[in-house]
N, C-alpha and C positions, 0 to 999 in steps of 0.2 A: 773167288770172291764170295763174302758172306754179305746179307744185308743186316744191320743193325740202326739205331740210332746215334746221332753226333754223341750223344753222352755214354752209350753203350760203347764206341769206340772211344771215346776218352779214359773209359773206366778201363778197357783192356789194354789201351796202354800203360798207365798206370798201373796193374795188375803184372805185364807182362815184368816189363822196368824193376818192379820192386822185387821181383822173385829172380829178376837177372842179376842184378845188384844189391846188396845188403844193407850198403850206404845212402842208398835211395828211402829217404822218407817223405812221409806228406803231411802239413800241418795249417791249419785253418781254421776258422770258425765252422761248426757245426759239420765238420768234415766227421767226426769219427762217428760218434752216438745216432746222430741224426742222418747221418748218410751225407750228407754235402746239401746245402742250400738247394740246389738243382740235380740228387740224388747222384752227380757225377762219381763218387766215391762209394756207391753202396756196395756193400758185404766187401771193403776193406778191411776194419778194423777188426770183422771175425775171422778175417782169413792172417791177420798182419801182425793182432795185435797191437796195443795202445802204445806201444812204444815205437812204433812205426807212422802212426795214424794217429795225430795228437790232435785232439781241441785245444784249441786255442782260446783268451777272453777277447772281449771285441776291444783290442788294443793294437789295431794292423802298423803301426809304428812298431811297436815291442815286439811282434812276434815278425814281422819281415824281419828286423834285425837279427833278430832271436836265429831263423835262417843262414841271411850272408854272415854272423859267426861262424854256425855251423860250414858251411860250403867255405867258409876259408882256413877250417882244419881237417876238411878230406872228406866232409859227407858230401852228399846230393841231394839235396831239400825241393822239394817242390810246395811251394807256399801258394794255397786259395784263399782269393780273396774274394769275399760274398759276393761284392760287386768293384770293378773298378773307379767305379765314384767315391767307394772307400778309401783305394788306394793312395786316394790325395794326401791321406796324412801320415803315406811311409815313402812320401817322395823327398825327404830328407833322408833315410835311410839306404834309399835306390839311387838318387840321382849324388850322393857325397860318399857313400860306401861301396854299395855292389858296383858299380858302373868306374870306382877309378883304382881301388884295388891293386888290382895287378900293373895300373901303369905306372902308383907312386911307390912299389914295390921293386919297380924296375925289372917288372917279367916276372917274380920268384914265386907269387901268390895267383892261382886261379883260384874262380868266385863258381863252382860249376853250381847254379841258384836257376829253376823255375819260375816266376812270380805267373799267376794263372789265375783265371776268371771272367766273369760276364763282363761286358759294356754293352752300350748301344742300346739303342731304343728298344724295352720290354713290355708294350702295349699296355696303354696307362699306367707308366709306376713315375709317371711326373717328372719336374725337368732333375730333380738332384740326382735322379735314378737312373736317365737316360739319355748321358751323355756319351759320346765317345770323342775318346781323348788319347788315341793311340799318339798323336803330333808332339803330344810331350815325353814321349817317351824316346823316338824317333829323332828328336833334334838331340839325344844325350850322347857323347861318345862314351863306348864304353860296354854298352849292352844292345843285345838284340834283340829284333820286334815280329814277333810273326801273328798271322789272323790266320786262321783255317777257316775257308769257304764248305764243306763238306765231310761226314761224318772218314771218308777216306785220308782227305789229306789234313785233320783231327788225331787221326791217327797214327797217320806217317809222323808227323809234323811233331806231335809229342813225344813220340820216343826220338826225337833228333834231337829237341831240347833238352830232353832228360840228359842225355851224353852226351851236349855242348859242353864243353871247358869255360864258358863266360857264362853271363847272367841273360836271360833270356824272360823277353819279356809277351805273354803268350796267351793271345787277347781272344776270345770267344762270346761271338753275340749270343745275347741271352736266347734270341728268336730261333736260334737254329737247333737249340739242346733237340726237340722233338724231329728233326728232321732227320729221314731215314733213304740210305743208299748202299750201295755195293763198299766195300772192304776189303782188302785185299788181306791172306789166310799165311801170308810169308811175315814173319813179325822181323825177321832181317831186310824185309821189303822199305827202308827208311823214305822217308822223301825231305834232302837235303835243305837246311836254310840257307837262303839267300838265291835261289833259282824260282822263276817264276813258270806261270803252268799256261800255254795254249790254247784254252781250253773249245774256245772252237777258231778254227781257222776260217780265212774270209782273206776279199782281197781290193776291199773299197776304202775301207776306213777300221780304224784302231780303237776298244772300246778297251781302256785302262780300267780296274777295279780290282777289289778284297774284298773278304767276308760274305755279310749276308747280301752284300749289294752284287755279286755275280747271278745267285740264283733266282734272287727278289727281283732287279732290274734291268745288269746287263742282260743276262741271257734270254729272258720274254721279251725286251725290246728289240735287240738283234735276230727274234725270230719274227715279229712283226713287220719291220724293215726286211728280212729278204722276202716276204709272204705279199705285202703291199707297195712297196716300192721297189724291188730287184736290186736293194743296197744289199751284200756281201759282207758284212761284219765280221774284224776280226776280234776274240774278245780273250785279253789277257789278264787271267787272277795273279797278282801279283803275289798273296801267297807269304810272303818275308816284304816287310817295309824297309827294314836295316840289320841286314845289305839289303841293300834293292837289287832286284836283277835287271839295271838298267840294258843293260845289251840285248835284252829278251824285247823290251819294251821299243827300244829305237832300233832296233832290225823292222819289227815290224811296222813302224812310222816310215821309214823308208820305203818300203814295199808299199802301204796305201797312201801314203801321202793327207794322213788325215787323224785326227785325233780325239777323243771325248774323252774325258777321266771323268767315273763316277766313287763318291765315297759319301756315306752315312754322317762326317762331321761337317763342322762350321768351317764355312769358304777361307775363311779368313785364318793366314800362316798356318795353312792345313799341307798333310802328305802331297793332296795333289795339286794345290799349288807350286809345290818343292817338284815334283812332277813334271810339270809343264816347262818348271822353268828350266829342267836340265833337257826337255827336247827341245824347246825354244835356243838353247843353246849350242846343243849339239847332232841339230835335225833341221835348222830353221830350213837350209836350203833345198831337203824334201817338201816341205809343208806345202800344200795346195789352197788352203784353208786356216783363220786361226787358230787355234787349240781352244777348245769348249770344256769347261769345267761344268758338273753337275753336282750339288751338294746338299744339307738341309738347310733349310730355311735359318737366316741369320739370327733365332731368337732363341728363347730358351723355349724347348721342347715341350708344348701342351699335354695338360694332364688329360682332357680329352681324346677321345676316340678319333673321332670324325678332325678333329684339329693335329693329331699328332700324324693322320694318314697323311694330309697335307704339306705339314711344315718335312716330310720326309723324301729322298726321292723317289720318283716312281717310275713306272717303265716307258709312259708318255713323255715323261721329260726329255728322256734319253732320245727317245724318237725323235721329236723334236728337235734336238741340240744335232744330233746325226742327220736330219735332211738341209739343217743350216750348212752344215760345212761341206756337205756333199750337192749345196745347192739347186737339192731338189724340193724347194719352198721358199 
């Protein structure tokens, strides 16, 4: 294992991918000249060349397109998009083209398409900036949804999209680019989509979550809980939204008989809602407890500091929601 940062192992997947493959390109705003908006991309374009590493103008409809063409005559495009708040205006491109492709082709056309970028809350960049909005992407059949929680499974995680056959939809909080961890040095080391990660075992109760919410919230609240209350957390990054790796999720609702899902967007026809409701339906008879949802605050995300800490979750909450159903409050 090497340590790096989430953007340093983004860039060596990316790096690795494009030198493994020829059809592997990248193309975005401000990806080639300027290094990538969040320098995810830096010293591609001198190592790749402009015809590999294209700027794009800020036209994210034309140029996603511009991509599921390519990906549906034999390239492998990986399209950055500055932010996925941008993305809203190539959700006719993704949700009418990359995503049905190959099913109104009757099989004969794979879409092998990237789409990759920040969401989620970026400490004051206001509410158009700092949404996440993976839920729409998630209810589309057709394409696949992955979050990486950490600079390792960042890096597993994108060289498995890069060599997905479908379109792949591959969501990075903006918060995490500077965070730094171990790496694993086997670049055949993949870490498959649609399997979820363990990340700590426990044997009281079930802390569902992705992204930046494993390190931000589940995991300091499950270490506060077994430190102050002798609760046992088990807490699983889900890692792929679609597929979900629901078997991962309801093995372990079985075993604690208890539930919390935490996620950075709005409560409402969110992932974890979708969540709850297939253990609710396929776990009801383990449950000891309701199933507790933690989410942000139903409004549009403050441009302040001190207001956007709040309307976000935090590791108290989780506390909280975890001694309710464990009934020790």
């Amino acid at each position: 294992m090497v340590e790096m940062s989430f953007r340093e192992a983004l860039n060596k997947a990316l790096a690795e991918e494009m030198e493994r493959d020829s059809q592997v390109f990248l193309m975005g705003e401000e990806v080639g000249q300027y290094h990538g908006a969040y320098k995810v991309s830096q010293g591609l374009l001198e190592r790749f060349g402009d015809l590999r590493v294209v700027d794009a103008p800020i036209t994210e409809a034309g140029f996603v397109g511009l991509g599921i063409g390519a990906a549906h005559v034999g390239m492998r495009p990986v399209i950055e998009v500055m932010t996925f708040n941008f993305a809203i205006l190539a959700l006719d491109q993704i949700v009418n083209n990359a995503a049905k492709l190959r099913s109104m082709s009757g099989g004969q056309f794979e879409v092998p398409i990237v789409i990759r970028g920040p969401a989620g809350a970026g400490g004051a960049l206001a509410c158009q900036h700092s949404q996440s909005l993976e839920q729409q992407y998630v209810h589309i059949p057709g394409i696949k949804v992955v979050m990486p929680s950490t600079p390792d499974t960042a890096y597993r995680l994108l060289k498995s999209a890069i060599r997905d056959p479908d379109p792949v939809i591959f969501i990075e909080s903006e918060k995490l680019y500077n965070m730094r961890g171990p790496v694993t040095e086997d670049p055949e080391n993949l870490w498959p989509i649609g399997k979820a990660d363990v990340t700590r075992p426990g044997s009281d109760v079930t802390i569902v979550t992705w992204s930046r919410m494993l390190t931000a919230v589940a995991l300091p609240a499950a270490e506060t809980l077994a430190s102050e209350d002798g609760i046992d957390c088990e807490v699983i990054d889900a890692l792929s939204l679609s597929p979900l790796d629901l078997h991962t999720i309801l093995e372990s609702v079985k075993k604690t008989n208890r539930c919390v899902i935490v996620e950075e967007g709005w409560p409402k026809v969110s992932v974890g809602s979708w969540i709850a409701a297939e253990i609710g339906l396929k776990a009801f008879d383990h449950l000891d407890a309701p199933i507790e949802r933690i989410n942000q605050k139903d409004v549009p995300l403050p441009y302040a500091f001190n207001l956007e800490e709040i309307a976000l979750p935090r590791p108290a909450d989780v506390v909280e929601a975890v001694r309710r159903v464990c009934y020790a409050k």
